[in-house]
C-alpha positions as CSV (number, residue, x, y, z in Angstrom):
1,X,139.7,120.0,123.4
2,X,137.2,117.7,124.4
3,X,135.2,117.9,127.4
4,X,132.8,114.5,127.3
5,X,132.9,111.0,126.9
6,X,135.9,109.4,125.0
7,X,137.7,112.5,124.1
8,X,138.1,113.2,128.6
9,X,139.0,109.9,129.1
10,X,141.6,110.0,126.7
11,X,143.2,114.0,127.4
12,X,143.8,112.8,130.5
13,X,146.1,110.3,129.6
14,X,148.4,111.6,126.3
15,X,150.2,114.9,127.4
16,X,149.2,116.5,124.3
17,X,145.9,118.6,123.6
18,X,143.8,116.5,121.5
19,X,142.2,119.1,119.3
20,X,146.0,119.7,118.0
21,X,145.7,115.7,116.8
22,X,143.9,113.3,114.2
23,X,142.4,110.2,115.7
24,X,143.7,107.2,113.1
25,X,142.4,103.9,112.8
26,X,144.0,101.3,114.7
27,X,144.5,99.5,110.9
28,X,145.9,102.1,109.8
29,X,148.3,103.6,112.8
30,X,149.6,99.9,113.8
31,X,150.1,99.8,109.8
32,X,152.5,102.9,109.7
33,X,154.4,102.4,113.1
34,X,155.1,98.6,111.6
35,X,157.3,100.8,108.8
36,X,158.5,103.9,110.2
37,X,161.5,104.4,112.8
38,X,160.5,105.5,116.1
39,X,161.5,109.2,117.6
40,X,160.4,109.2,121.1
41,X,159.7,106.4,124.2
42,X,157.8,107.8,127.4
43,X,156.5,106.4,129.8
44,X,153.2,106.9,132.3
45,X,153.2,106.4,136.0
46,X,150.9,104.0,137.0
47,X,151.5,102.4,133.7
48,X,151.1,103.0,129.8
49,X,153.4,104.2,127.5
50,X,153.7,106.6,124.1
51,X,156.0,106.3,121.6
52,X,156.6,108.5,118.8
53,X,157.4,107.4,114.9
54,X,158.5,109.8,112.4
55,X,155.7,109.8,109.9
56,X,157.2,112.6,107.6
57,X,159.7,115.4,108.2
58,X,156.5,117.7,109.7
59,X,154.3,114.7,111.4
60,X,154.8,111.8,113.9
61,X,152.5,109.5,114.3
62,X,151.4,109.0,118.3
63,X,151.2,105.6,119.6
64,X,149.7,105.3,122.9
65,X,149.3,102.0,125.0
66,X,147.4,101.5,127.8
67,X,148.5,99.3,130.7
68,X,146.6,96.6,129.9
69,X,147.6,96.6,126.3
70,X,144.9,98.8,124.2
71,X,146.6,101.0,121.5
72,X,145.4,104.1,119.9
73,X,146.8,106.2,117.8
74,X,147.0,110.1,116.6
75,X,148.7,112.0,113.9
76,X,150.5,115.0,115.4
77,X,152.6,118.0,114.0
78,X,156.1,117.3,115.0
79,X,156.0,121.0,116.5
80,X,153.1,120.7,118.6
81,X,154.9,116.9,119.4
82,X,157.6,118.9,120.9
83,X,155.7,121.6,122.6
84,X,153.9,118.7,124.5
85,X,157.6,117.0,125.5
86,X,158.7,120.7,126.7
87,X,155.4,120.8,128.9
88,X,155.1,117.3,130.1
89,X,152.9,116.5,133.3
90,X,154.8,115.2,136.1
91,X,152.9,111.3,135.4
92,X,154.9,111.1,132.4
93,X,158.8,110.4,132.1
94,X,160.7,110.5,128.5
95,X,162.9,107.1,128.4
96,X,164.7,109.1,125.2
97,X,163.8,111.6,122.7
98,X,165.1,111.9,119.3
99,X,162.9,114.5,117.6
C-alpha cells in the first residue's frame, strides 16, 4: 500500500487496499461507468461517495467522488471488491449492494 503523498491521501478515503487496484484515467473511467450498469452505491460520513460498475464478470470498475465533486477511478477484482464491502470501516455505509 502506499505510504506517501497521493497514494495516503487517497487509502484513507476508499475502503479498499490500493495496492489490490489500478489507477484509470479519469477519460477513460468516466468513459466505462457512462456504459456499464452499476453494482454497488456507498456512501462516506462526512461526505463522498463510491459506486461500483460491473466492468466484466471478474472486475468492477471503482468510482469514487469526493464531497466537493472530484472523481477518480480504480479497476478492482470483484473478489477483493467484496472482501473490502465484508470489511467496511465504520465512515462508510452501503446504500445497496448487488455484487
Amino acid at each position: 500500500m502506499a505510504t506517501s503523498g497521493q497514494g495516503r491521501f487517497m487509502s484513507e478515503r476508499v475502503p479498499f487496499p490500493l495496492d489490490a487496484a489500478e489507477s484509470l484515467s479519469w477519460d477513460l473511467g468516466s468513459e466505462l461507468v457512462d456504459r456499464k450498469p452499476e453494482c454497488a452505491h456507498l456512501e462516506r460520513a462526512g461526505g463522498g461517495s463510491l459506486t461500483a460498475f460491473e466492468a466484466t464478470d471478474h472486475t468492477v470498475v471503482v468510482r469514487v467522488r469526493t464531497a466537493v465533486g472530484r472523481e477518480k477511478f480504480y479497476g478492482l477484482a470483484t473478489t477483493e471488491f467484496r472482501s473490502a464491502l465484508d470489511a467496511l470501516p465504520a465512515a462508510w455505509q452501503v446504500a445497496y449492494a448487488d455484487i
